[in-house]
C-alpha positions as CSV (number, residue, x, y, z in Angstrom):
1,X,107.1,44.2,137.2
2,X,109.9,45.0,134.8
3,X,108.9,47.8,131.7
4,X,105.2,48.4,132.6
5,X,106.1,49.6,136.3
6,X,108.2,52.2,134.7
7,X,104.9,53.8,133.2
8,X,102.7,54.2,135.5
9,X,101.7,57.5,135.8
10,X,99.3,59.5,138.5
11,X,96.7,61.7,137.2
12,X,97.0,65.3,138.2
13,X,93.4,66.2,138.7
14,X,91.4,62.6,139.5
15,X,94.3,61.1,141.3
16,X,93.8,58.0,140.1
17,X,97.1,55.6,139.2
18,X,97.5,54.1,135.6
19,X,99.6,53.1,133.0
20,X,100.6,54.9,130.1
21,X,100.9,51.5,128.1
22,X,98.1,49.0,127.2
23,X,98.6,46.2,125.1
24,X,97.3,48.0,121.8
25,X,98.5,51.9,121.9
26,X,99.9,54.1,123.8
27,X,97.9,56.1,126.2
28,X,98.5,60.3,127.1
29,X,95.8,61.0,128.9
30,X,93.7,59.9,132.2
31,X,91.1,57.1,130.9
32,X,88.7,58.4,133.7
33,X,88.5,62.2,133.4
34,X,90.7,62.4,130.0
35,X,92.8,64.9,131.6
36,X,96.1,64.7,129.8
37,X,98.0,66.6,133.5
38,X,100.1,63.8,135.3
39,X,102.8,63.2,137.4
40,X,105.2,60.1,136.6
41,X,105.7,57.6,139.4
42,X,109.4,57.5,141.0
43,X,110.1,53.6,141.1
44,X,113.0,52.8,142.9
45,X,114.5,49.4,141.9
46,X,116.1,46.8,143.9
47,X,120.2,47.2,143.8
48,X,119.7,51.6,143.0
C-alpha cells in the first residue's frame, strides 16, 4: 500500500475509515460528518 496506508485515519465520532490524502489536498477532517476528531490507524509493516 506503501505512503497512503500510513494515512488512513478513523473518525472519532462517525467511525467511518479514510484517508487523510487525496490526489489534490490534504484532508483534516471527516468527509462524512466534517468532524475534524480522529484516531490514526496503527499499521504494522511486514519485517517490524
Amino acid at each position: 500500500m506503501g505512503k497512503l496506508s500510513r494515512n488512513l485515519r478513523i473518525c472519532g465520532d462517525c467511525g467511518i475509515v479514510y484517508t487523510s490524502v487525496s490526489f489534490t489536498k490534504y484532508i483534516d477532517q471527516c468527509p462524512i460528518c466534517k468532524s475534524r476528531r480522529f484516531e490514526e490507524i496503527p499499521i504494522k509493516q511486514e519485517g517490524d
